[in-house]
C-alpha positions in Angstrom: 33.6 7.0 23.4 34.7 10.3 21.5 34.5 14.0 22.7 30.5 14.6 20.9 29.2 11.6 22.9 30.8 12.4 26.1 29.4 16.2 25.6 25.9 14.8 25.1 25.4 12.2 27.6 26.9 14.7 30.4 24.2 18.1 28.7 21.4 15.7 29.4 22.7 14.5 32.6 23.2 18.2 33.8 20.0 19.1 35.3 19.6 15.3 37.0 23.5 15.0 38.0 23.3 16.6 41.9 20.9 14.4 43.1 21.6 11.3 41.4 25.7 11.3 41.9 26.3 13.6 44.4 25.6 10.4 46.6 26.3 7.7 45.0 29.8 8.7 44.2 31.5 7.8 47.3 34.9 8.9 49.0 35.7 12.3 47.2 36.5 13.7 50.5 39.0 11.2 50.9 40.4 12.1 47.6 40.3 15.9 48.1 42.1 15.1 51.6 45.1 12.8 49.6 46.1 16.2 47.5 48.0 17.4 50.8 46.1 20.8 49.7 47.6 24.0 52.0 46.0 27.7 52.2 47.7 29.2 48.7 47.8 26.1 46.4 46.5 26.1 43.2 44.7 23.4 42.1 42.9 22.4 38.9 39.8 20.2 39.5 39.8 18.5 35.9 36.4 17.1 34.5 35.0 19.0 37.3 31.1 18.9 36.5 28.7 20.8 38.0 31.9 21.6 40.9 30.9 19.2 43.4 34.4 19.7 45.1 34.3 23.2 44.8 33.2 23.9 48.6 36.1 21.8 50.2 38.8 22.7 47.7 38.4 26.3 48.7 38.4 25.8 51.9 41.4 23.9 51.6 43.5 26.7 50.0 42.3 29.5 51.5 41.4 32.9 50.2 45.0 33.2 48.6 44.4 29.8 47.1 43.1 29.4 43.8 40.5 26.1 42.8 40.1 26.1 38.4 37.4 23.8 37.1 37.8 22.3 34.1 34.9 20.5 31.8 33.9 19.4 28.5 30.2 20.2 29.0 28.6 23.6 28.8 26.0 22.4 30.6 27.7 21.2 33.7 30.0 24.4 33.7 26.5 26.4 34.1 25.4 24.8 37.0 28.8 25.1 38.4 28.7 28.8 37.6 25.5 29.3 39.2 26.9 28.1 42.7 29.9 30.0 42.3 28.0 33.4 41.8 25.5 32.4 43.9 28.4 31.8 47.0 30.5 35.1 45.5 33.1 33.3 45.2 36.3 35.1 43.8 38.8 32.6 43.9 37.2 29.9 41.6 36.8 30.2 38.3 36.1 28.0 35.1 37.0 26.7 31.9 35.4 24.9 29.0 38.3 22.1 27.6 38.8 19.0 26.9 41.3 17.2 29.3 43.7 16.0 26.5 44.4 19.7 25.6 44.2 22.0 28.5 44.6 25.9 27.8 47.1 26.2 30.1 50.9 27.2 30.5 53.5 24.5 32.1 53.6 24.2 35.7 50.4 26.0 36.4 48.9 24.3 39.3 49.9 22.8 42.2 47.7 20.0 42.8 45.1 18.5 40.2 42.7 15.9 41.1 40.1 14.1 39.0 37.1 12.2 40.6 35.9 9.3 38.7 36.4 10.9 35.4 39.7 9.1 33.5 37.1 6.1 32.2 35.2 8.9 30.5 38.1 11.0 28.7 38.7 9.1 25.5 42.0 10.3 25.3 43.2 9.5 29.4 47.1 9.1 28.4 47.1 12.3 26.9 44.9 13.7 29.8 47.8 12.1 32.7 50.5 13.8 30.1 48.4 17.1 30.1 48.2 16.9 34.0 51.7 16.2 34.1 52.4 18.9 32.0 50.6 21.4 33.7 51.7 20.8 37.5 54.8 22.3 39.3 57.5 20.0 39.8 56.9 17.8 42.6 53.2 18.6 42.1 50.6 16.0 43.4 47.8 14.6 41.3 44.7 12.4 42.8 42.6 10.2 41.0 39.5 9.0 42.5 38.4 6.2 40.4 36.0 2.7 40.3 38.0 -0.7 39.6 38.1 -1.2 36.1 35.6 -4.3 35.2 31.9 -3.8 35.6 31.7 -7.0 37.6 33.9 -5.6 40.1 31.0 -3.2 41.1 27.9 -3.8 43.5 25.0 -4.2 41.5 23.0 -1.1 42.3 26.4 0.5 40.7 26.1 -1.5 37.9 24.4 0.8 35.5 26.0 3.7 36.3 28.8 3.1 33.5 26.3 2.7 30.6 24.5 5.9 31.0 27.1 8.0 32.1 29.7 7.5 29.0 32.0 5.3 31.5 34.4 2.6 29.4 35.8 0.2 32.2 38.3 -1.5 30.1 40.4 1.7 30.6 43.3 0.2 33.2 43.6 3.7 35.3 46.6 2.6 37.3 48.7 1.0 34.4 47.5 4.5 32.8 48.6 6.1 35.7 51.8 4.6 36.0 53.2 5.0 32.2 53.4 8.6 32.9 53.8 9.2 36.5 56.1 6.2 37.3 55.0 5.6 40.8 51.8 5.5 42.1 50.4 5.2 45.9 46.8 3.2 46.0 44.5 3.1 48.6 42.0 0.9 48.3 38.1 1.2 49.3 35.1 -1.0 49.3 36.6 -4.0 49.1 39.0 -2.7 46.1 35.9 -1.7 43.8 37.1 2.0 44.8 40.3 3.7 44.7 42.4 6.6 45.6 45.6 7.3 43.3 48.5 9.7 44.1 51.2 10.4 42.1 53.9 13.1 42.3 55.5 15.2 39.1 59.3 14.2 40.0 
């Protein structure tokens, strides 16, 4: 997959993607609960979407807390928008980037977290090193990702990686690991689901 395709499948997803993977996406709570967030935290919600996290996240941190959502697709970022105005939120806010070159300085955030998003960045080691880049030192990133292997998933899951830009030979956890060093798994559904936590040390 490359940036255009990614862009595409996810501005014709947009006006479909609420209803379709709001619930089939399983465990994000789970993975918002691994970042440890506390009431001040910054943290950078990266391939965000339409900001599906974006209600727990902020209450996570607070009102001196800061949630940034970061996309690739306009069209996502507009729905997201939409809710944020919609809820007045002040403390969220967005950005239009591609994870393998975020516009931001070192050590910006305190806690990033991805949800089922590193199969779709064609560039995911340069994504973990931007992450890694951008959190404070002893920062703590989540991944919430599928298995890779397409057999691994339950059949009505099946199809999901085909329309929705998703290459499953991507090994998130070796990934992971080359830039993190350790990683803490917790597996879900029978392993076809997982939570990742690493620390910037």
């Amino acid at each position: 997959m490359n940036l255009d395709t990614v862009r595409k499948t996810f501005t014709d997803w947009a006006p479909f993607y609420n209803p379709t993977h709001g619930w089939t996406l399983p465990k994000r709570r789970a993975a918002r609960l691994a970042l440890e967030l506390r009431p001040g935290d910054r943290v950078l919600d990266l391939a965000c979407g339409t900001g599906l996290n974006f209600p727990h996240l902020r209450e996570l941190v607070g009102e001196r807390g800061g949630v940034t959502g970061v996309d690739l697709t306009p069209a996502m970022l507009d729905i997201a928008r939409k809710v944020i105005e919609t809820r007045g939120w002040k403390n969220v806010e967005l950005q239009e980037a591609d994870a393998a070159n975020l516009p931001f300085p070192d050590a910006s955030f305190d806690k990033v977290i991805v949800s089922f998003a590193l199969t779709i960045i064609p560039e995911p080691v340069k994504a973990l090193e931007e992450i890694w880049r951008v959190l404070v030192p002893g920062g703590r990133f989540v991944a919430l990702e599928m298995r890779a292997g397409i057999h691994s998933l339950p059949a009505w899951l099946q199809p999901l990686p085909h329309i929705c830009a998703v290459d499953m030979r991507h090994d998130t956890l070796h990934e992971m690991r080359s830039v993190f060093g350790t990683v803490e798994v917790k597996n879900y559904w029978f392993g076809m689901i997982f939570v990742a936590v690493a620390t910037k040390k």
